[in-house]
PLY file of the C-alpha trace (Angstrom):
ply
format ascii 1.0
element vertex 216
property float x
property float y
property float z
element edge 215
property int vertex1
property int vertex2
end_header
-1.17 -33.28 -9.17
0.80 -33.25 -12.60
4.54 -33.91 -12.46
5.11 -30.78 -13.89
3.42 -28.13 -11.47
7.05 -27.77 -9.78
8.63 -26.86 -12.91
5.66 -24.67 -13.50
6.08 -22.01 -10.40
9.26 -22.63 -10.58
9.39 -20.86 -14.02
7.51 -18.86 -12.95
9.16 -17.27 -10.29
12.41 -17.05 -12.01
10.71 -15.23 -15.13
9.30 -12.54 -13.46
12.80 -12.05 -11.21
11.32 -13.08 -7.50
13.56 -14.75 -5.64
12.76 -18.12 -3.73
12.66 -16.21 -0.21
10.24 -13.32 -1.62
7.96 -15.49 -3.01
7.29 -17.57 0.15
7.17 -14.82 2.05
4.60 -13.15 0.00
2.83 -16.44 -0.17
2.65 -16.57 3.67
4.71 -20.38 3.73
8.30 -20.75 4.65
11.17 -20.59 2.13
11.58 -24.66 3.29
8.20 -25.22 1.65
8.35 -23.56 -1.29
11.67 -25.32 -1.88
9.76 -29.03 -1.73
6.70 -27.38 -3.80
9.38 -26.53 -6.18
11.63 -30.01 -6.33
8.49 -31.71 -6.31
8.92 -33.65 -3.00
6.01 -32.62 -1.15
2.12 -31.99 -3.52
0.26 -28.69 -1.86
-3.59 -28.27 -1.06
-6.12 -26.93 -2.54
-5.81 -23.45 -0.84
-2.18 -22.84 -1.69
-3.19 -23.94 -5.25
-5.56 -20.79 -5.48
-3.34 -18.52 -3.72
0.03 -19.82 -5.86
-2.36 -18.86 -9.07
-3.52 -15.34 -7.64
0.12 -14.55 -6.87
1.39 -15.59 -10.19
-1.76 -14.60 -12.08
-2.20 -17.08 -13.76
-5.01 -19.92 -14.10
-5.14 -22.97 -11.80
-5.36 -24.95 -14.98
-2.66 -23.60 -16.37
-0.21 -24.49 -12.95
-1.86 -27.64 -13.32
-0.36 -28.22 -17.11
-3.93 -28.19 -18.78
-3.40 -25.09 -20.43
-0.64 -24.05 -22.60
-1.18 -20.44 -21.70
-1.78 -18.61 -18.37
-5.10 -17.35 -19.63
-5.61 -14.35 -17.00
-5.96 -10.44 -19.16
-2.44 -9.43 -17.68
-0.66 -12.02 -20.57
-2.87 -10.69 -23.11
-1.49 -6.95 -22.32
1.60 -8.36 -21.62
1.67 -9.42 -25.29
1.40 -5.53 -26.91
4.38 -3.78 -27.07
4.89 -1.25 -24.21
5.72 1.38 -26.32
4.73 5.54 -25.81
4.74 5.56 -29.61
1.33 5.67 -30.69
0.14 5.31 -27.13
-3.73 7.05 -27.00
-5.48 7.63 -24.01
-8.16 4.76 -24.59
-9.63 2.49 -22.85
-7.04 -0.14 -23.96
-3.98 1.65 -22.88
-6.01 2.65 -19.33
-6.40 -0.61 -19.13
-2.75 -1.47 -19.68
-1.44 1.25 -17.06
-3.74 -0.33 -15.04
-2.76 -3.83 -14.61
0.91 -2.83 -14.59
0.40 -0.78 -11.47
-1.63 -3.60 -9.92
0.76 -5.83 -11.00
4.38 -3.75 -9.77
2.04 -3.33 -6.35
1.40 -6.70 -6.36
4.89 -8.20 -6.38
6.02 -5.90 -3.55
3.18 -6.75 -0.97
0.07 -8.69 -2.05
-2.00 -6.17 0.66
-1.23 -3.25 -2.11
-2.88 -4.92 -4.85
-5.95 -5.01 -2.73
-5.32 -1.59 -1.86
-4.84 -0.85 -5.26
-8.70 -2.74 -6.27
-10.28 -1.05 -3.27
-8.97 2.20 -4.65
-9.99 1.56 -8.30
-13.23 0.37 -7.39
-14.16 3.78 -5.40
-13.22 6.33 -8.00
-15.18 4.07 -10.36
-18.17 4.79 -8.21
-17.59 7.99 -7.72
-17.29 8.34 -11.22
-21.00 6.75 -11.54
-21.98 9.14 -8.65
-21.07 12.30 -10.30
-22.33 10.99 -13.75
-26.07 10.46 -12.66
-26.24 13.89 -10.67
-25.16 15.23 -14.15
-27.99 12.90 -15.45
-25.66 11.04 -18.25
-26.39 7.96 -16.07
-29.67 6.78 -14.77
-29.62 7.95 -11.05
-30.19 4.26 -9.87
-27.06 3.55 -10.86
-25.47 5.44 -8.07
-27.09 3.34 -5.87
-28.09 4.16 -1.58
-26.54 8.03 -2.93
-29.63 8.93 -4.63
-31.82 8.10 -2.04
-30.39 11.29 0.00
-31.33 14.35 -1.45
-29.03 16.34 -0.05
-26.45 14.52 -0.43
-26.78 13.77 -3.84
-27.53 17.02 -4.78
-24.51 18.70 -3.44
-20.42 17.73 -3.10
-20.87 16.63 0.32
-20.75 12.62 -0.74
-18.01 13.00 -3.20
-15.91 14.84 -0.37
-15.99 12.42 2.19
-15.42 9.80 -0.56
-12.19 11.59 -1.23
-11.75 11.89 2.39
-12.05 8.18 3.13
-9.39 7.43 0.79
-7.18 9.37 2.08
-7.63 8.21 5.61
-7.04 5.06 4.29
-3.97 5.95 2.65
-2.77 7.85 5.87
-3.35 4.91 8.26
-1.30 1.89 6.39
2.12 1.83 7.81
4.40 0.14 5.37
5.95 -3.29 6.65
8.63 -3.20 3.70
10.97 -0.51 2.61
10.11 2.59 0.12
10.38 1.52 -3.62
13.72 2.42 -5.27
13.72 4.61 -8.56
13.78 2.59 -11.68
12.59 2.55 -15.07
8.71 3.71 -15.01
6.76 1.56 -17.66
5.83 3.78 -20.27
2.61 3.04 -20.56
2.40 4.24 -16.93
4.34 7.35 -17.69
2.01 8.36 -20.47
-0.96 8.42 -18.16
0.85 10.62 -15.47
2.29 12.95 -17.98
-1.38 13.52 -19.67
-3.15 13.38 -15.99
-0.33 16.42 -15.10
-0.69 18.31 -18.27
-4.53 17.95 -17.52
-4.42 18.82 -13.83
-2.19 22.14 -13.70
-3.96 23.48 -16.82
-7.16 23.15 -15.25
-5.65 24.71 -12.07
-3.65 27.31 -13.68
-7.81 28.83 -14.00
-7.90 29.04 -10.15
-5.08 29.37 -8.76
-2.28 31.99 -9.13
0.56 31.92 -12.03
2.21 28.30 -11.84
5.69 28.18 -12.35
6.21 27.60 -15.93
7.80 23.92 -15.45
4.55 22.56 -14.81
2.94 24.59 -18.18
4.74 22.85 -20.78
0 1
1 2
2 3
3 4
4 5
5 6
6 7
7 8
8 9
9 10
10 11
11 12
12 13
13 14
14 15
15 16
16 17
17 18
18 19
19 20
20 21
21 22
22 23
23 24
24 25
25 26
26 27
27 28
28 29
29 30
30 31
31 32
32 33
33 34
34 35
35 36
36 37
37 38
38 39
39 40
40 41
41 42
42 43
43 44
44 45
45 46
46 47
47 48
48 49
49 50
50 51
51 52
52 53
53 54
54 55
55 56
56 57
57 58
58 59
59 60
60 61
61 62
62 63
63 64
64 65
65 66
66 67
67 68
68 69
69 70
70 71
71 72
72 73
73 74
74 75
75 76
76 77
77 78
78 79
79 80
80 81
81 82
82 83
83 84
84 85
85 86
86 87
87 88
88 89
89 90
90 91
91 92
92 93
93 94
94 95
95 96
96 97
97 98
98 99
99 100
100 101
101 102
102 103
103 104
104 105
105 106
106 107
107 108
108 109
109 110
110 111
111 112
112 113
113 114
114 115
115 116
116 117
117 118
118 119
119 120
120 121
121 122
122 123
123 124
124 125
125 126
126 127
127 128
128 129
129 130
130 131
131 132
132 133
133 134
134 135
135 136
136 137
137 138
138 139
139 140
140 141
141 142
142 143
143 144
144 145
145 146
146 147
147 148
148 149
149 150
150 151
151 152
152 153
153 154
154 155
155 156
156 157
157 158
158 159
159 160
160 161
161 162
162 163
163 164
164 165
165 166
166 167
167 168
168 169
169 170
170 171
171 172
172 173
173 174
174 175
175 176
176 177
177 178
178 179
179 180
180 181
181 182
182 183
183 184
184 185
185 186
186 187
187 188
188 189
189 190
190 191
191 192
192 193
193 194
194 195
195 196
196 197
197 198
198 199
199 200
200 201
201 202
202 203
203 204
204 205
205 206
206 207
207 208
208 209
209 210
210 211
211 212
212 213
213 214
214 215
C-alpha cells in the first residue's frame, strides 16, 4: 500500500469535519483501528479499502495516491458554486440537490444513504410507470406493470408504490439523534421552495382556501 494512504483519509476526514470516533463508527471498526490506519502502523484489506472509498466517496485509486483527484461526480458538483443566484430547475441543479442530500444523509448514518438510493430509485420508476400509461414512454419500459391490465390501467400500482414507501419510512427507528437546524444548502432550498410553490398551487384547485402563507 502507498506510504501516503494514511495521510490520505486522514485528510480526508478532517476536511469534511468528521471526527476520528464518527468515522470508525460509521465505518463499523474501532476508533483504535482507525487510529493505526491513520499513523500508518497497521496496512488494511481489501474490504475496508472499498468501504473507506464508499464512505469518503472517493476512488480507490485515488486513496491509493494514483490519482490526483477523487474522481467520483460529487467533486465535480462540489466544484460549482452553491449559489441560488441563477439556480434553474434543470437537470444539473437536480442533480446537485441530489447528491448533497445523499451526501448530508450519508455522513450521519451510512443506512440513510441507502435509504436515500432505494427511495430515488422508486419514484424514478414510478415516474417511468406513469409515463408509459400516458404513452410518452414505450410501455415495456415499465416493466412486470404492464403485463397487468388492471393494474396498469388504473392508480392502484402507483398507490401501493406510495404506500410501500411510506411503510418503509414508518418502520426505521433511528439509532442516532434527530438532526439539529443549520444552514440548508441552497441548492437544496431552491428545490423545496419550487416543489412547495408547486404543490399548494396545485392543491389550492382541490382543496379549500389555504392560508395565504403558503400562496406566496
Amino acid at each position: 500500500m502507498e506510504k501516503n494512504f494514511p495521510l490520505i483519509i486522514t485528510e480526508l476526514r478532517k476536511s469534511r469535519g468528521i471526527s476520528q470516533k464518527e468515522a470508525a463508527e460509521n465505518l463499523g471498526i474501532s476508533q483504535a483501528l482507525l487510529s493505526h490506519y491513520e499513523k500508518g502502523i497497521r496496512e488494511c484489506g481489501q474490504r475496508f479499502l472499498v468501504r473507506i472509498a464508499d464512505y469518503y466517496d472517493v476512488s480507490v485509486d485515488y486513496l491509493l495516491g494514483r490519482e490526483n483527484t477523487p474522481n467520483r461526480i460529487s467533486s465535480i458538483f462540489a466544484m460549482i458554486d452553491d449559489s441560488a443566484e441563477g439556480w434553474e430547475e434543470n437537470d444539473l441543479s437536480l442533480m446537485r440537490a441530489a447528491i448533497q442530500l445523499r451526501e448530508y444523509l450519508r455522513r450521519r448514518d451510512p443506512q440513510l444513504s441507502d435509504l436515500f438510493i432505494r427511495h430515488l430509485s422508486v419514484q424514478l420508476y414510478r415516474l417511468i410507470l406513469l409515463q408509459a400509461r400516458l404513452g410518452n414512454l414505450p410501455k415495456n419500459w415499465a416493466g412486470v406493470a404492464c403485463s397487468d391490465g388492471e393494474l396498469f390501467a388504473n392508480n392502484l400500482y402507483l398507490q401501493l408504490i406510495d404506500q410501500a414507501q411510506m411503510e418503509e419510512i414508518d418502520s426505521r427507528r433511528p439509532s442516532h439523534p434527530a438532526a439539529a437546524n443549520e444552514p440548508t444548502p441552497e441548492t437544496v432550498k431552491s428545490v423545496v421552495s419550487r416543489a412547495e410553490d408547486y404543490v399548494f398551487r396545485t392543491l389550492a384547485d382541490y382543496l379549500p382556501p389555504l392560508p395565504t402563507k403558503y400562496l406566496k
